[in-house]
N, C-alpha and C positions, 0 to 999 in steps of 0.2 A: 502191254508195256506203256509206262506212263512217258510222254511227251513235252516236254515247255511249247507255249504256243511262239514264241518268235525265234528265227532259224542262226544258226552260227554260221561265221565263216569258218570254213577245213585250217586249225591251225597248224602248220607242219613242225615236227622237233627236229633240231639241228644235230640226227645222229649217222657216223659214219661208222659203216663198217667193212674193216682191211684186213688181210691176211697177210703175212712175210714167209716169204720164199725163198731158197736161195739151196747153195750145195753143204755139206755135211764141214761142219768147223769155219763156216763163213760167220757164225756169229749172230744169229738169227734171235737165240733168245738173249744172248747177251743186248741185245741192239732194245729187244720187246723190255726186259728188266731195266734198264736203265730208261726208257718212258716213263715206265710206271714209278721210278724209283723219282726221277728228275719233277714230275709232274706231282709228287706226294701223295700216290694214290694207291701205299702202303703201308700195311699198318706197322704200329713200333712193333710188336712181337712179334712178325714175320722177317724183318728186317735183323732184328736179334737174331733169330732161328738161320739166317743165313749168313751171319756175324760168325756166329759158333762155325756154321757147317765150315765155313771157309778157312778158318784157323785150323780145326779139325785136318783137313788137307794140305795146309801148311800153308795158307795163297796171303800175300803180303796186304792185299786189297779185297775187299767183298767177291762174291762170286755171282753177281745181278742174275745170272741166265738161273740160278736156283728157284728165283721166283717164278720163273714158267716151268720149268721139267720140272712134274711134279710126278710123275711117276718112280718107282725106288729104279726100276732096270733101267730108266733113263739117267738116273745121277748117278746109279752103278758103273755105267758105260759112257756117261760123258756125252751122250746124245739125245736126239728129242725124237720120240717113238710116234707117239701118239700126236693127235691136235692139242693144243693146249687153247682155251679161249679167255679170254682176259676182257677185263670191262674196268673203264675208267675215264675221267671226266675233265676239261680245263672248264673256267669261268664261257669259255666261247662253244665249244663243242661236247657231246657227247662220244666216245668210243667201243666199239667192239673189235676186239682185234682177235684174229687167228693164228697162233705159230705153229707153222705147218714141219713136217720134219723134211730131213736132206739125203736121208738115202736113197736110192732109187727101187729100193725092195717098198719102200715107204709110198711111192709113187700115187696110191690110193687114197690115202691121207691128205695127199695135197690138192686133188678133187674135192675132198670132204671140205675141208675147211675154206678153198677159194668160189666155191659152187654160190655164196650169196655175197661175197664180196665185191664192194663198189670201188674199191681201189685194191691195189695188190703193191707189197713192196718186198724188190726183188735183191735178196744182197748177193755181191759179189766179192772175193776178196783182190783187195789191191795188188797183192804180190802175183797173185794167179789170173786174175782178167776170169774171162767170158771162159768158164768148164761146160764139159757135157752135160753137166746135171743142170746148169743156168739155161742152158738152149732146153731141155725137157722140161725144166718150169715153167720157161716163156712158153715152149707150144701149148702145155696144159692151160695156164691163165688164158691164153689166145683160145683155147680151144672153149674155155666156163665164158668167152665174151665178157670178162672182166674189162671194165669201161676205162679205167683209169690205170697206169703203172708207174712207179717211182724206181728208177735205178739206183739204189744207194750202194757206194764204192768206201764196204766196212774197210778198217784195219787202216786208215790212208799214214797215219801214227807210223807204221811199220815200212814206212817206204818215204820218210823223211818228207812228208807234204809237197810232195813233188808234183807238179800241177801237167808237167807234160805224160807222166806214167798215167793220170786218170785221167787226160785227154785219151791217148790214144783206147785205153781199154770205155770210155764212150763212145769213141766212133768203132770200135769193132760190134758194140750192143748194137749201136743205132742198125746198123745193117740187117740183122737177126730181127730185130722189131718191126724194121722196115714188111720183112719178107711176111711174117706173120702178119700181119697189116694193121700192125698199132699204129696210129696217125702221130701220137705224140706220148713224148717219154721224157718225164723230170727226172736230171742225173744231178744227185747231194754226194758231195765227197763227208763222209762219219768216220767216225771212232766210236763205235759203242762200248768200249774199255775206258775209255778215258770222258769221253761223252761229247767229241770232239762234232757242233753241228747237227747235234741230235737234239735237244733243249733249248740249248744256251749256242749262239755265234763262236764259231774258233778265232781267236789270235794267230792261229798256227797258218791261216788259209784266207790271205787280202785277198787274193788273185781270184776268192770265191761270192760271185758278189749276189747269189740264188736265198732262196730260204734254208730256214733248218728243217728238218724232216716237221717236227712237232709243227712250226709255223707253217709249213704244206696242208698238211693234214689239216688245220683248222681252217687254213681257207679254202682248199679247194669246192668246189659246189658239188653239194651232195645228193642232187637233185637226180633220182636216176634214170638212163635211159627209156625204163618202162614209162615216165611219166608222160610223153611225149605221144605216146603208144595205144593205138585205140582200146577203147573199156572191155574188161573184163574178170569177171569176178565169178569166183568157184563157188557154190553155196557149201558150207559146211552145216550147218541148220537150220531146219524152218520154226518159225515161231509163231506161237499162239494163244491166244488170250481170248476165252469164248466170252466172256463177261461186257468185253467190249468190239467183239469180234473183231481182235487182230490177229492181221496175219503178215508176217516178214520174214524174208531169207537174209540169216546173217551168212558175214563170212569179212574176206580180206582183199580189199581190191588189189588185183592182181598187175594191173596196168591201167593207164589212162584215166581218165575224168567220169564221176558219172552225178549228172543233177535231176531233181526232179522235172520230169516235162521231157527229158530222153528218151525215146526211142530203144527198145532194147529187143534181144531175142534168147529165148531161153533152147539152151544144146543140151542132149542130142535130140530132142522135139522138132524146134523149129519154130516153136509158137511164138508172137510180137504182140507185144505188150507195152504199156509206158509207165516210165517210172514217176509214183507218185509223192514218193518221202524219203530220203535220207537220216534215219535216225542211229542216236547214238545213244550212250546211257546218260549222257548230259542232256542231250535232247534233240532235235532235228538241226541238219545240215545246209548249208547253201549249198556245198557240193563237196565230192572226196575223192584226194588222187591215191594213187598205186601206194601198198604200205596203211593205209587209212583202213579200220576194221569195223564194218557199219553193221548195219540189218536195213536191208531195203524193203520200200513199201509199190506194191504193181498195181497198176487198174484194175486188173481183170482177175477172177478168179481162177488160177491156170495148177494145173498138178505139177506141182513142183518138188522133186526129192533130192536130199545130202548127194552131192556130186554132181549135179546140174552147173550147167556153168551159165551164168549172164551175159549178154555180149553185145557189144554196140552193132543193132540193126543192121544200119550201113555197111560197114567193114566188120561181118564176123569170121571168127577162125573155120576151117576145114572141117568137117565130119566127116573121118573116115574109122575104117578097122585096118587100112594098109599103109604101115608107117614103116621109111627108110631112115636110120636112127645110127647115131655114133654111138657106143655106147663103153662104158669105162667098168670094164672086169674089176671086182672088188674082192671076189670069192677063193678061195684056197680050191675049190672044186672048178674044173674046167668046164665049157659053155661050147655045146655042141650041135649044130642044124639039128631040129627037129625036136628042141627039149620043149618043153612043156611047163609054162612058168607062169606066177602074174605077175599085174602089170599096175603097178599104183601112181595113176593121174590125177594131179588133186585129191581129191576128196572120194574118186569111184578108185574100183579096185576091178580089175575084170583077167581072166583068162588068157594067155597068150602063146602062141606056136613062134619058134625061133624058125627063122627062114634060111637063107643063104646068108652066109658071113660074107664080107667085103676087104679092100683093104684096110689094111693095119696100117698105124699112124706108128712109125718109126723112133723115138725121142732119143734116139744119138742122131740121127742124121737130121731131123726134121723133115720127112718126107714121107710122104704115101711110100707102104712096099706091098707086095703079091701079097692075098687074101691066106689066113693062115685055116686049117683045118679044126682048130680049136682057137676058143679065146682063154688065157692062161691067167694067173692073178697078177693085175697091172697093165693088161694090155688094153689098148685103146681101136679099136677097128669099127669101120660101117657094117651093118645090121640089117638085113630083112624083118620084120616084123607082123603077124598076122592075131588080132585081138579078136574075143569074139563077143565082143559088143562098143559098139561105134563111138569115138572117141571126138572131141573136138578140141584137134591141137591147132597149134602156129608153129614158124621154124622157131627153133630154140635163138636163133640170129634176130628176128624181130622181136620174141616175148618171149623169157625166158622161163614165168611159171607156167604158160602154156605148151609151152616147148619143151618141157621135160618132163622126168617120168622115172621110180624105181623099177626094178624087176626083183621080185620076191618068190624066195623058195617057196613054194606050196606046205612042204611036210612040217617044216621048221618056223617058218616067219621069217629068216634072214633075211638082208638085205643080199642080193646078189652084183646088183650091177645100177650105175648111174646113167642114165639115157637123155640124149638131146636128140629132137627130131632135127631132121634134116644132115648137113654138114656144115656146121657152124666154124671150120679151120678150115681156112683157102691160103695154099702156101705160093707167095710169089716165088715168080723166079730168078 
């Protein structure tokens, strides 16, 4: 690998990305369509195409939520199945958004989609306040330590902008937030029908003197909790160049900072070593935080293979094989002590025996209930776990790529279940 001899500073891109959650007809992709629609970040022929469909159904106004459900059984039914993910941009910000569906059969879906989001926006409808399905979104986003939540109170249109109706359904969220242990919750009174506060400032709403959802999003700092977070980085591959004998493990920094002249230890070995180059395909690095995808250069000559994980000296993660893990049933097949499954961490893959189940995470009530004998599709409960080759995680609470983990059918390849070590949902009381 060729190198420039003078090193760059890590330039960071200003990209966020969110998932929208909420219950079944709260208006979710309508809310996602009109961003994309208000921000111009669709094209004329789709916009046509949802011109027609909408006349097609006799609707007096566009049908925005068309541009997310893109599935046919989804515009069949009038509801959003799948994840939908959407990408779009203002002059200030980049976007990835996730629309996550509202049934509670769907419940897997909405792991899918909030499992890398940096912010999460949670709708509710005006008329109805805080439902069942709102409290099992918030525990799931609480549960993925989703860092950021926006309360948007859709439909406010439909209850005559009535300032004390969406006071009170704030203070009944704040409480449910509180328990989960969100610290802080932006609540936007919208209209995503009309576009009331989502783009553009309402007329309808003095008494509102907050941002628009859009003007949130762009400012909020997108800086994420890993960054903070001591270094670590998974190697996805080694690299090498006999002609000028290089050698580097690329891969994605996982959390935290890492510059040449750090100290580091390569897991599950043990070995310490110091880091000598930060290269890129532009050329070498002054340093690179969490999300930054390098190839590092070591002092030492050390055996290093795909799955190896790098780690700051100092503060490195755990090496164990005995992990106590949440983990989120995703499988039509039920998950029973003593299956036999892998286990895909980063970049290794290894072996794993299901242990003793735990409790089950409740999402009508919010609350721990008695350990079930099977885990069912959707259910969320703590996990025993026995790998048979040594792992080096964090709780999912401190580092979240180190801190999780799929579980894979062996026969098949499926994906079966979504794993955070540790218990990353602590329910006040």
């Amino acid at each position: 690998m060729k190198t420039q001899s003078t090193a760059r500073p890590c330039k960071q891109v200003a990209l966020l990305r969110f998932a929208t959650a909420g219950s079944v007809d709260d208006g979710k992709s309508t809310l996602v369509g009109r961003l994309l629609y208000d921000t111009k970040s669709v094209l004329a022929d789709q916009i046509e195409a949802v011109q027609r469909a909408s006349v097609d159904r006799g609707l007096a106004t566009p049908d925005l939520s068309l541009l997310v459900d893109g599935l046919r059984a989804e515009r069949e039914q009038g509801i959003t199945i799948d994840v939908a993910y959407r990408y779009f941009s203002t002059p200030t910000r980049e976007f990835v958004l996730a629309d996550t569906p509202g049934h509670v059969q769907y419940t897997r879906n909405t792991v899918t989609g909030a499992s890398t989001a940096e912010l999460a926006v949670l709708l509710v409808d005006a008329r109805h306040g805080v439902v069942e399905q709102t409290r099992r979104h918030a525990a799931v986003l609480a549960l993925l330590r989703v860092p950021r939540l926006v309360l948007c109170i859709n439909k406010i249109d439909l209850v005559g902008y009535d300032e004390a109706v969406l006071t009170a359904i704030g203070k009944d969220f704040a409480e449910l937030a509180r328990s989960l242990g969100f610290e802080s919750v932006v609540t936007i009174p919208v209209s995503a029908l009309v576009g009331d506060n989502v783009v553009e400032r309402s007329a309808h709403t003095p008494w509102y003197d907050g941002p628009t959802l859009l003007g949130h999003l762009e400012s909020v700092p997108v800086t994420p909790p890993e960054a903070d977070a001591p270094f670590r980085m998974p190697v996805q591959y080694v690299i090498r160049e006999h002609a000028s004998d290089y050698r580097g493990y690329a891969g994605q920094v996982a959390s935290g900072t890492v510059r040449p002249g750090d100290e580091v230890v390569v897991l599950p070995g043990g070995t310490r070593t110091t880091v000598t180059g930060v290269d890129t395909a532009d050329g070498p690095l002054e340093q690179a935080g969490a999300g930054r995808s390098v190839t590092i250069r070591l002092a030492d000559d050390i055996d290093i293979a795909r799955g190896d994980v790098l780690a700051a000296a100092g503060t490195p993660p755990r090496v164990t094989n005995e992990l106590d893990a949440t983990l989120c049933w995703l499988s039509d097949k039920a998950l029973r002590p003593g299956a036999r499954l892998l286990l895909k961490h980063g970049a290794r893959t290894t072996q794993v025996i299901v242990g003793v189940l735990g409790d089950r995470l409740d999402t009508d009530t919010v609350s721990w209930a008695d350990a079930p004998e099977q885990l069912a599709i959707n259910d969320i409960a703590r996990v025993s776990l026995r790998t048979a080759d040594p792992l080096p995680v964090d709780d999912y609470a401190d580092i979240r790529a180190t801190g999780s983990f799929l579980l894979i059918d062996p026969p098949t390849g499926n994906t079966l279940a979504a794993g955070l070590v540790g218990t990353p949902l602590t329910l006040a009381g």
